[in-house]
ChimeraX commands (.cxc) that place a marker at each C-alpha (Angstrom):
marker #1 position 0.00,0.00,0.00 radius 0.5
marker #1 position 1.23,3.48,-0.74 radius 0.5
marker #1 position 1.09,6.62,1.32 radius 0.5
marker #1 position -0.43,9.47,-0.46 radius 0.5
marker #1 position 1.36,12.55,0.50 radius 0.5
marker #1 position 0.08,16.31,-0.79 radius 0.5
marker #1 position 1.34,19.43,-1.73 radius 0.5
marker #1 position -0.61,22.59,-3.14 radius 0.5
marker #1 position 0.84,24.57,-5.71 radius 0.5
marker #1 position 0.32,27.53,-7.17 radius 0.5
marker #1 position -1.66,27.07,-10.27 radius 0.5
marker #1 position 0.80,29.43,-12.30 radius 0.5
marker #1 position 4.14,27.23,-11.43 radius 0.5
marker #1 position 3.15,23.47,-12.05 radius 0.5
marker #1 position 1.60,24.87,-15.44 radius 0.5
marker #1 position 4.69,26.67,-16.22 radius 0.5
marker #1 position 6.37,23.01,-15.11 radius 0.5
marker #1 position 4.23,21.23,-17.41 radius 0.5
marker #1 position 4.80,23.50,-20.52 radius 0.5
marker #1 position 8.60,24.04,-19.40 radius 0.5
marker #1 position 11.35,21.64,-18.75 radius 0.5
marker #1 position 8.72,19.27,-16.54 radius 0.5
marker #1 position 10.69,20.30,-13.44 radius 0.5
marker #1 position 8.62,21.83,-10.81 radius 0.5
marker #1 position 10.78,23.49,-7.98 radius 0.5
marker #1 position 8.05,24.57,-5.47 radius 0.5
marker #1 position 6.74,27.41,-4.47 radius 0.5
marker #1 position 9.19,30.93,-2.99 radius 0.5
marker #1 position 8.42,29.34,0.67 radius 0.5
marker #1 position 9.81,25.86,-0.73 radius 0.5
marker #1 position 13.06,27.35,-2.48 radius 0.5
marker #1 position 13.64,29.47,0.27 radius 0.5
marker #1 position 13.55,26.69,2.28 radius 0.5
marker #1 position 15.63,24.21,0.13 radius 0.5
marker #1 position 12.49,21.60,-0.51 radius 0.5
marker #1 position 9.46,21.00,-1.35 radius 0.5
marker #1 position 6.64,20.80,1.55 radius 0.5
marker #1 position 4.24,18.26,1.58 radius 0.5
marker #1 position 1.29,16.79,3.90 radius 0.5
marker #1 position -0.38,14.02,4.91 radius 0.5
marker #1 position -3.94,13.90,4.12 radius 0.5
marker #1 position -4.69,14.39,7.64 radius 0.5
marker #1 position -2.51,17.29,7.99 radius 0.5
marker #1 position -3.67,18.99,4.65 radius 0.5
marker #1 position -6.49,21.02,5.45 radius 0.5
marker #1 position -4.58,22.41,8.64 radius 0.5
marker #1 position -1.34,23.43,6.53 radius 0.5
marker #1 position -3.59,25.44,4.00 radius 0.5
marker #1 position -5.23,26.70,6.59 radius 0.5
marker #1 position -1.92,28.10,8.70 radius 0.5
marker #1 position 0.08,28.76,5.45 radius 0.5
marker #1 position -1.90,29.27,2.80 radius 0.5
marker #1 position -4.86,31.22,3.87 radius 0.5
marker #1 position -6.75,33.41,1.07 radius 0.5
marker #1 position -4.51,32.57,-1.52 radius 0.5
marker #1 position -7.61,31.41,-4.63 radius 0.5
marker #1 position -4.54,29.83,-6.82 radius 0.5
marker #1 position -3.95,26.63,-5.55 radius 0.5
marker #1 position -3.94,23.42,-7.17 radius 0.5
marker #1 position -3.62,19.88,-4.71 radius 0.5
marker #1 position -0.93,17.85,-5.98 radius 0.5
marker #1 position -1.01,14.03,-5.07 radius 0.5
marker #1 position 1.94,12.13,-4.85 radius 0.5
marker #1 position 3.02,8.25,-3.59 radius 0.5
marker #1 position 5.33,8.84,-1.18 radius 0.5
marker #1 position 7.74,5.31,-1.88 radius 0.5
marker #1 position 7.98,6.25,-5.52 radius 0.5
marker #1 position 9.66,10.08,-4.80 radius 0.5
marker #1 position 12.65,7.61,-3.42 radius 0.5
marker #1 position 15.18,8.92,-1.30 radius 0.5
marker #1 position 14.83,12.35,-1.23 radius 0.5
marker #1 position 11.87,12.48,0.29 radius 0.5
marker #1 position 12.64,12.90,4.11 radius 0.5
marker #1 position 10.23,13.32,7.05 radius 0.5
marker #1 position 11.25,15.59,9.08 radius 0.5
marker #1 position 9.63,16.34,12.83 radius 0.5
marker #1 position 8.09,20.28,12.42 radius 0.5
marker #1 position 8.78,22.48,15.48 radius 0.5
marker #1 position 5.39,21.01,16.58 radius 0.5
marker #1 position 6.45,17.74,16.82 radius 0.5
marker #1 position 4.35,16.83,13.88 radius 0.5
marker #1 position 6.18,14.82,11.06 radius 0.5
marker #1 position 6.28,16.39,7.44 radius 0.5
marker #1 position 7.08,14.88,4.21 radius 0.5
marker #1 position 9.77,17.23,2.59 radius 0.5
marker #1 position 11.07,16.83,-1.00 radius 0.5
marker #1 position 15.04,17.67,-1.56 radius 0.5
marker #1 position 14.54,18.03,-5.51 radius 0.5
marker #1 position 12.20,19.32,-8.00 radius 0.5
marker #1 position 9.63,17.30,-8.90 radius 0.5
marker #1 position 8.62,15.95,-12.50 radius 0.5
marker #1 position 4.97,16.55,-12.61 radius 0.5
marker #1 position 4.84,13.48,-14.01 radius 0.5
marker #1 position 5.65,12.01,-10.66 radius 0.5
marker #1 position 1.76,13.58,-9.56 radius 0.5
marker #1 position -0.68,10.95,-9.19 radius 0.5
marker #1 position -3.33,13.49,-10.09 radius 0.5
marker #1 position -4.27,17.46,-9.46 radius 0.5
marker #1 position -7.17,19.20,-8.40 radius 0.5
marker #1 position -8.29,22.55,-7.87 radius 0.5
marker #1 position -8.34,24.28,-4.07 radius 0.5
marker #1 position -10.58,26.88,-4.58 radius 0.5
marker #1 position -11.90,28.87,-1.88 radius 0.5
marker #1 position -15.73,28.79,0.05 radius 0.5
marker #1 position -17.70,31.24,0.20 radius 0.5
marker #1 position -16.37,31.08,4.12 radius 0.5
marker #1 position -12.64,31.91,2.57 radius 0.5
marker #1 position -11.24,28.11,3.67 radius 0.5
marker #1 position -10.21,25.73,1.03 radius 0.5
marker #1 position -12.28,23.45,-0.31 radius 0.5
marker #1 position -10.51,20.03,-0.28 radius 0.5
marker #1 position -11.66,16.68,-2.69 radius 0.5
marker #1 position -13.96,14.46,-0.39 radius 0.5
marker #1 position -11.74,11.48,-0.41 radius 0.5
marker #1 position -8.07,12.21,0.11 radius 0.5
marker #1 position -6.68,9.14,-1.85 radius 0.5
marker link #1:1,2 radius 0.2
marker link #1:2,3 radius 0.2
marker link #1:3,4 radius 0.2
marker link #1:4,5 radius 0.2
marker link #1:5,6 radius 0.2
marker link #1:6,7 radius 0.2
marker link #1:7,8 radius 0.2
marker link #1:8,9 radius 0.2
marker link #1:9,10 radius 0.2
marker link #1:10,11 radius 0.2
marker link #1:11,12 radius 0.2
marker link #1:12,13 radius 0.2
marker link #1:13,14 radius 0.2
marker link #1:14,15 radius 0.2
marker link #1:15,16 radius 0.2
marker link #1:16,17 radius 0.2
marker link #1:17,18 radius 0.2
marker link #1:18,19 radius 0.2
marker link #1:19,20 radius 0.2
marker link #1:20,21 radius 0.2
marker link #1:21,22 radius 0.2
marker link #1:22,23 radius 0.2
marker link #1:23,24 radius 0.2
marker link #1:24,25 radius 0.2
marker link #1:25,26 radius 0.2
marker link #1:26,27 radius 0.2
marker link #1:27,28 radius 0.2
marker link #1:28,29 radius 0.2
marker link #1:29,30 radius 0.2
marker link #1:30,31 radius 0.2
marker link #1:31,32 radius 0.2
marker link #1:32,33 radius 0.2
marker link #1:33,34 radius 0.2
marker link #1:34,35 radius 0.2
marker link #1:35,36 radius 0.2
marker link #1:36,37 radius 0.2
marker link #1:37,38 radius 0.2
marker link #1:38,39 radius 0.2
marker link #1:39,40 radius 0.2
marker link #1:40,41 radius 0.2
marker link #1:41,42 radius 0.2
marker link #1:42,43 radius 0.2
marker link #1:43,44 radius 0.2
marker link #1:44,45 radius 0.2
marker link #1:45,46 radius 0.2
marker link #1:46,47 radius 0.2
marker link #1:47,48 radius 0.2
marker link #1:48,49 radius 0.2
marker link #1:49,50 radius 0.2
marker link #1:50,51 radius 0.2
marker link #1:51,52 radius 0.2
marker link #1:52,53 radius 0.2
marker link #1:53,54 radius 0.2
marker link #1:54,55 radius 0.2
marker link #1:55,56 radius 0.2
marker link #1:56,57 radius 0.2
marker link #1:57,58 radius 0.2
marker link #1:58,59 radius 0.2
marker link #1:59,60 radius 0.2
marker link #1:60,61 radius 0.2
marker link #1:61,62 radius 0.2
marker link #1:62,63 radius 0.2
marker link #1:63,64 radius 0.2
marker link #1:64,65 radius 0.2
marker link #1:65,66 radius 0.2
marker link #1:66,67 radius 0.2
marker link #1:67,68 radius 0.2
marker link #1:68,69 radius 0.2
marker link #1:69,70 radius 0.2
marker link #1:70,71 radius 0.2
marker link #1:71,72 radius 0.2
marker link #1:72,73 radius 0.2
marker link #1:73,74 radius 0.2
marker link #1:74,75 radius 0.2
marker link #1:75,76 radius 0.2
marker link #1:76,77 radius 0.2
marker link #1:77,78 radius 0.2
marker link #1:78,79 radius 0.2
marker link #1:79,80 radius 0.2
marker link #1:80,81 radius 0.2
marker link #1:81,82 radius 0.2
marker link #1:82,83 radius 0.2
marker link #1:83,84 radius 0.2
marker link #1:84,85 radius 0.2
marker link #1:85,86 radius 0.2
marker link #1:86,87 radius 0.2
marker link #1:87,88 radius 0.2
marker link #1:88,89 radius 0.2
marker link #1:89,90 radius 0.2
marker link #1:90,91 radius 0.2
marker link #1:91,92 radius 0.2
marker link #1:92,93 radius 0.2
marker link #1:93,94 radius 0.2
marker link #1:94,95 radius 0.2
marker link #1:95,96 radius 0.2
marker link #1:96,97 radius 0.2
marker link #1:97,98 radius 0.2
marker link #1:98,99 radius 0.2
marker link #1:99,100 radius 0.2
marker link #1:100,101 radius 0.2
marker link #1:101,102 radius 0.2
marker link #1:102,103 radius 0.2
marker link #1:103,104 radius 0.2
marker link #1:104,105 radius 0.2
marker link #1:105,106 radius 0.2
marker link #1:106,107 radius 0.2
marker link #1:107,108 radius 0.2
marker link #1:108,109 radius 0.2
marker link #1:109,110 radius 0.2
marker link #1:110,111 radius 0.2
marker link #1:111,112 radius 0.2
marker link #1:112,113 radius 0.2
marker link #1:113,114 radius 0.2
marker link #1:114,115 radius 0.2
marker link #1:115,116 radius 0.2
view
C-alpha cells in the first residue's frame, strides 16, 4: 500500500512546469527553504489553513510517497508533527493526479472528499 502525500501549488508554477522543462521546484516558501513541503492527508487542510490562507490559486498535488525515493525525508516540524519534505524538484509526471483548491464562500479551502 502506498502513502499518499500532498502538496498545493500555485496554479501558475506546475503549469509553467508542465509546458517548461517538466521540473517543478516549489513554491518561494519551498526554495527558500531548500524543498518541497508536503502533507499528509490528515494534515492537509490544517497546513492550508496556517500557510496558505486566502490565496484562490492553488492546485492539490497528489503524490506516492515510496515512488519520490530517497529524497523524500520526514522531518519532525517544530510542533512535533512529522512532514514529508522533498530535496529536488519534482517531474509533474511524478503527480498521481491534481485538483483545484478553490476557496468557500467562508474563505477556507475546499478540499476533494476522499483524500486518496
Amino acid at each position: 500500500m502506498s502513502t499518499l502525500i500532498y502538496h498545493m501549488a500555485h496554479e501558475a508554477d506546475w503549469a509553467a512546469a508542465l509546458d517548461g522543462d517538466g521540473s517543478y521546484a516549489g513554491s518561494a516558501d519551498d526554495l527558500r527553504d531548500g524543498f518541497i513541503h508536503f502533507s499528509a492527508g490528515a494534515l492537509i487542510a490544517g497546513s492550508a489553513a496556517k500557510h496558505r490562507a486566502g490565496q484562490a490559486d492553488l492546485l492539490l498535488v497528489c503524490c506516492d510517497a515510496e515512488a519520490l525515493g530517497p529524497a523524500l525525508k520526514w522531518e519532525t516540524s517544530c510542533d512535533g508533527i512529522d512532514f514529508p519534505h522533498l530535496y529536488r524538484a519534482l517531474d509533474p509526471a511524478e503527480a498521481l493526479w491534481t485538483a483545484p483548491l478553490p476557496l468557500g464562500p467562508d474563505g477556507v479551502h475546499m478540499f476533494p472528499e476522499r483524500l486518496d
